[in-house]
N, C-alpha and C positions, 0 to 999 in steps of 0.2 A: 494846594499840596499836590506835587506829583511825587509817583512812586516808581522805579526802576524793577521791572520783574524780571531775574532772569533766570532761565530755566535750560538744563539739555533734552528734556522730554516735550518730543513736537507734539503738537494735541491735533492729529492732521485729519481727522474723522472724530466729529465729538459727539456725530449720532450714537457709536457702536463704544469708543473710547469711555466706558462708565465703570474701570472697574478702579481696584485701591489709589494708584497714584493719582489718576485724575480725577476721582471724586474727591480725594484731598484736594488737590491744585485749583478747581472751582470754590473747593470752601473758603480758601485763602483771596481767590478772585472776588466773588461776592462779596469779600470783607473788605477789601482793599475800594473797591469800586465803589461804594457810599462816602468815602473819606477823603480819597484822590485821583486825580487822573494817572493811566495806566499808559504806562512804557516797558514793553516784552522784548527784550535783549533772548530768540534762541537760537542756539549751537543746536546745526543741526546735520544727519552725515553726508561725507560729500557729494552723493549721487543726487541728493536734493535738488533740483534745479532752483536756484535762486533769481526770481525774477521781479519785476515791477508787478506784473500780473500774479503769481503763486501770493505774494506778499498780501499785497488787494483782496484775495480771495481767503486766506488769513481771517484779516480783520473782517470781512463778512462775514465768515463761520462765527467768529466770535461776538459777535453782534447779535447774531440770529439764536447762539445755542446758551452763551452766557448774558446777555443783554448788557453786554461790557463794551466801551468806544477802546479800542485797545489799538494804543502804535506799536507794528511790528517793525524789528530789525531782526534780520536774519546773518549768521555766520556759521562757517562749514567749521565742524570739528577737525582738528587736523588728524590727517589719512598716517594712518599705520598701517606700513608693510606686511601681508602677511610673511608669517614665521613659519618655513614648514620645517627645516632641519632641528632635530633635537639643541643642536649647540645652539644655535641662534634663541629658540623658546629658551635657553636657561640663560642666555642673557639677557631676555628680557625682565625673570623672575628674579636677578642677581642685580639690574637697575631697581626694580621697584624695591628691592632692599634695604638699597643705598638713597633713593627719593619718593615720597611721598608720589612726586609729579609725575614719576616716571612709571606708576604703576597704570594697570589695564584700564581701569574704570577711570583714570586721573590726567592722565598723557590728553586726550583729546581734545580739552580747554585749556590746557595749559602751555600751549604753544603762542608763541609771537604774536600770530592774524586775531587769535582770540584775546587773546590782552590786550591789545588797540584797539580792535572791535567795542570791548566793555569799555573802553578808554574815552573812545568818540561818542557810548552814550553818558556817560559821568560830565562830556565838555556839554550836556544840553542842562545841566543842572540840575539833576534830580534832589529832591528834599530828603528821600530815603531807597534804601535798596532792601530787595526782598528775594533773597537766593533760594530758589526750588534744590534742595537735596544738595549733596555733599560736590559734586564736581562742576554746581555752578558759583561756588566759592572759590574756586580756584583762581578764577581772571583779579579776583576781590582781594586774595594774598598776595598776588605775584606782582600786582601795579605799584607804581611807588608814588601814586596819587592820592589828594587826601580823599577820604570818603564820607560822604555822610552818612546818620546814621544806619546801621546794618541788620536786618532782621533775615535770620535764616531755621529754614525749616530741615531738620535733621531726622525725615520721618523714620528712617531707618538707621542704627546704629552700624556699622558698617564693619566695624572690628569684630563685633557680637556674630555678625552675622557669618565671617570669614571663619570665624573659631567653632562656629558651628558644622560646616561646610568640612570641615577639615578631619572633624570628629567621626564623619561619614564617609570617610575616603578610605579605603583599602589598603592602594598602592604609599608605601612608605616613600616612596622619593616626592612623590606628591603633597605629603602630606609636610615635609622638611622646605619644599619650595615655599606652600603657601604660608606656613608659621612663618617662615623668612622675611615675607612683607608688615607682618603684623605692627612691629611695633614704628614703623613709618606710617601704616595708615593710621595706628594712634595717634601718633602726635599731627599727622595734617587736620583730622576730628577735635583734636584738641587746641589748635592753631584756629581753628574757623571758630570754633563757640568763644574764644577769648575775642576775636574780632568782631563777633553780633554783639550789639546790644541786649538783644532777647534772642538764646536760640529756643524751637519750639521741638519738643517732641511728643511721641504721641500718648504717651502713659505719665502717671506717675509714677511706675515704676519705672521709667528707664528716666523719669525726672531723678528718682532719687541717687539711681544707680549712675548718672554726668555728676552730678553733685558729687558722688565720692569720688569717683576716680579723679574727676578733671579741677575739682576746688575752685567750681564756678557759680555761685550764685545767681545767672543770669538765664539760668534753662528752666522754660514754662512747661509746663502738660497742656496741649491744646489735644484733646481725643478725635481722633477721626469721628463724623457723627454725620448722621444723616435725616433728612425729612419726615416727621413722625408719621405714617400710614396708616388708614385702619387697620384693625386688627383682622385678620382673618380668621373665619370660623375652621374648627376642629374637623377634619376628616377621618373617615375612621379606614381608607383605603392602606393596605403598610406601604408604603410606598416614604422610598430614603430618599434624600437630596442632597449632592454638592456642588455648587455654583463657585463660578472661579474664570480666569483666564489663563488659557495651556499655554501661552508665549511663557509663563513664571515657572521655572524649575519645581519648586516645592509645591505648586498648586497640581502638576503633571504627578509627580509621585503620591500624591495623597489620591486622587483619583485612579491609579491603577492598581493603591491600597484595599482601596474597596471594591475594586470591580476582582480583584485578583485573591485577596487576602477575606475580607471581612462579607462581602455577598455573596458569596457559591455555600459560606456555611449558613447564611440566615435563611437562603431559598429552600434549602432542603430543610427547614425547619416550617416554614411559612412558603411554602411552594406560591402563593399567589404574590409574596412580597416583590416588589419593583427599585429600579434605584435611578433616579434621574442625574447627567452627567451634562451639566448646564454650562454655558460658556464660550466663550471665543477660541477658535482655534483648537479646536476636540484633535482634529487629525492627526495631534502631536501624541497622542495619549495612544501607548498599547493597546491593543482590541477595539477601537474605533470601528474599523472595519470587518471584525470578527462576528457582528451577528448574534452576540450573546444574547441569549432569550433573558426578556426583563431589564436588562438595561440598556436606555433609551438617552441618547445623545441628542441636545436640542440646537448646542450651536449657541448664538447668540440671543438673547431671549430680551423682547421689550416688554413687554408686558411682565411685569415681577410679580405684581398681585394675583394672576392667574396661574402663575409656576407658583406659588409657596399655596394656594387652594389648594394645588393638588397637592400637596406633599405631607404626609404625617411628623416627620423626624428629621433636622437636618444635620449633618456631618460634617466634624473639620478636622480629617484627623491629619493633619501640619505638624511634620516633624523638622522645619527648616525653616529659616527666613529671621524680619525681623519685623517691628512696628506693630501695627494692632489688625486686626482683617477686619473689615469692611461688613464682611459676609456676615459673621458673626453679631453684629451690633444690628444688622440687617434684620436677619431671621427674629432675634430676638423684638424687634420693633413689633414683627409681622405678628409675634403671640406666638414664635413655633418654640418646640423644645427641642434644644439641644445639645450633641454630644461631640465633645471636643478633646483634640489633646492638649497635655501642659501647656507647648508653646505655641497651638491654636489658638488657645483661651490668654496667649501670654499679654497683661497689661490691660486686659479687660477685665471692668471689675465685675463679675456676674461670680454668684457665689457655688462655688458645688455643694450640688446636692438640694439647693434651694433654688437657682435658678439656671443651671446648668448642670452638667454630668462630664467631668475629666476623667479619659481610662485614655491611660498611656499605653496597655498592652491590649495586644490583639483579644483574646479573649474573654478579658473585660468590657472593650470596644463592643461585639457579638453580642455579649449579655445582653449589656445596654440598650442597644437597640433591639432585643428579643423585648426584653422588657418593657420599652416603651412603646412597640408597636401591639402589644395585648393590651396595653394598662392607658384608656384615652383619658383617666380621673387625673394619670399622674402627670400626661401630656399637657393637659388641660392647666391644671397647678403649675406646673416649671415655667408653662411658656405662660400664661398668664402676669409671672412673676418678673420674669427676663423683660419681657416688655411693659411693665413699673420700673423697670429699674434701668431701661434705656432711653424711658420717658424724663425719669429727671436725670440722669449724667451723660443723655448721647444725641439733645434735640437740637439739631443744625442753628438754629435760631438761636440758643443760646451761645451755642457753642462761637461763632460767628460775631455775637456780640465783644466776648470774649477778647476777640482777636483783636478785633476795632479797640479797645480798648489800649494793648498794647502799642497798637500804633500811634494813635493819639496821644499817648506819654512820651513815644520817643519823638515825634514832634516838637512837642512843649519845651521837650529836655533840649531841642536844637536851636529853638527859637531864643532859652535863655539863652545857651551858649552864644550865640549872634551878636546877643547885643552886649553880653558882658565882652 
């Protein structure tokens, strides 16, 4: 069996490359790689140099960091002008209206080089294809070739996420552009899941919520999930934690949440309290450079087991995005307690109040972490709980199994069709 991977996210450093999308994209790897051989179709942008050698050096990385024989093909997303005149940007927002294809995220695989691109891998004969995220379906609608079976992974709702985005925007003309696109990128979300065999997402709650809207029976919950760890023992230091990558919008604002909003009132409560600001790419985050006494910027951090030692309490307070965080099934693995908002905690099942703590408002948030950093019985209990309850619904192993599973059906299902 071979598999067709194709993805627009380049994994070009997979030492430092560990946060949401590519610890999904490895779990999907590792499942794919026991059942077939692997063929990686990525769009990637044009300043990439695409060579015999970068390519070569590729399938090393991926050898070395996923233990996967992966053939790479490489193709340059197609180059958009930038737009600097107000008229021009409104008609770009006035195509993505009128096409699906034509919007920001959608345009760059959906040009000509990239649909014969995907074309010349379909002519090597793949058994099945396996689309990374919403805009590597594109080459997959637009071809007029037949396909074999289709499995696509929709970690993130993309409509959800726009409507969110929109709800936090101030300026009203902004807010008129971006509803504008909406009901194109629904129906291309809903064009792609009719086309997978299996689309995957990462809850079941956004399983249930494809089900209604789209009247498709064919969308699994595969949960993001990760390698069960020891548990880490109890610190009684207050010291807070949010871990994340600042290149993400919503991971930037949740951290200058807390450094801005929710730590200047816990310190003057717990003068010795700390707050650690873990992750790639800190520099993008406000007060980086500011010196603030107590919180501590680490940058990228390899050692995980040693960061969550130190830490009492960990923090997600995510008011944007979409899919399930990482971090949070993370923490909870590790035995920590934690406190999250709605759409932090959104699609993860960790219960409030038993094995979590959801405060959507600021000074409920403060409470909560007054409160857990006095109270290590109740630290002790949540996170005790959180990691039972990530033990059975979040361990890689199964989850993984999971996945093979589906693949293995849609096999079967192609094999009969062959011979019928």
């Amino acid at each position: 069996m071979k598999i067709l991977f194709v993805t627009s996210n380049l994994p070009y450093d997979l030492r430092i490359l560990v946060h949401g999308v590519y610890k999904r994209m490895r779990m999907f790897i590792d499942a794919i790689k026991e059942v077939a051989r692997i063929e990686m179709l990525i769009f990637v942008r044009p300043d990439v140099e695409i060579s015999p050698s970068f390519v070569s050096s590729l399938e090393r990385s991926f050898l070395e960091y996923w233990d996967a024989e992966i053939t790479v093909f490489l193709c340059p997303i197609k180059k958009i002008p930038p737009k600097n005149k107000f008229l021009d940007r409104l008609g770009n927002y006035a195509a993505g209206a009128l096409s699906y294809f034509r919007q920001a995220n959608s345009i760059g695989t959906s040009g000509q080089m990239q649909v014969q691109a995907f074309e010349a891998c379909l002519r090597r004969h793949p058994d099945a294809i396996f689309a990374h995220k919403l805009p590597s379906m594109n080459p997959l609608l637009l071809t007029s070739e037949s396909l074999p079976p289709v499995f696509f992974d929709l970690d993130d709702i993309e409509h959800v996420i726009v409507k969110r985005s929109m709800k936090k925007t101030s300026k009203w003309y902004e807010k008129i552009l971006g509803y504008s696109r909406l009901p194109q990128l629904f129906l291309g979300e809903l064009r792609a899941t009719r086309l997978a065999m299996n689309t995957f997402v990462c809850s079941e709650l956004d399983r249930r919520y494809l089900t209604q809207w789209f009247h498709q029976e064919n969308v699994v919950a595969v949960p993001n999930a990760i390698r069960i760890p020891e548990k880490c023992p109890l610190t009684h230091e207050p010291t807070m934690l949010f871990i994340g990558s600042y290149g993400y919008t919503p991971n930037i604002d949740a951290a200058e949440y807390l450094i801005q909003k929710i730590f200047p009132k816990i310190v003057k409560i717990i003068p010795t309290a700390n707050l650690i600001i873990a992750g790639a790419k800190p520099e993008n985050i406000r007060g980086y450079k500011s010196g603030i006494p107590g919180v501590t910027f680490t940058g990228f951090v390899e050692d995980l087991e040693l960061l969550y030692r130190r830490t009492k309490i960990v923090c997600a307070p995510i008011f944007a995005g979409g899919g399930t965080r990482v971090k949070i099934i993370e923490a909870a693995a590790y035995g920590k307690p934690i406190i999250a908002t709605r759409i932090g905690a959104e699609g993860i099942e960790l219960r409030d109040g038993d094995e979590i703590l959801i405060r959507d408002h600021e000074e409920a948030f403060i409470e909560a972490c007054l409160v857990l950093m006095r109270d290590s019985s109740l630290c002790e209990r949540l996170g005790t709980a959180a990691r039972a309850r990530a033990i059975q619904l979040y361990d890689r192993t199964n989850v993984v199994q999971l996945i093979q599973k589906y693949l293995k059906n849609g096999n079967e299902c192609q094999e009969i069709s062959n011979k019928a």
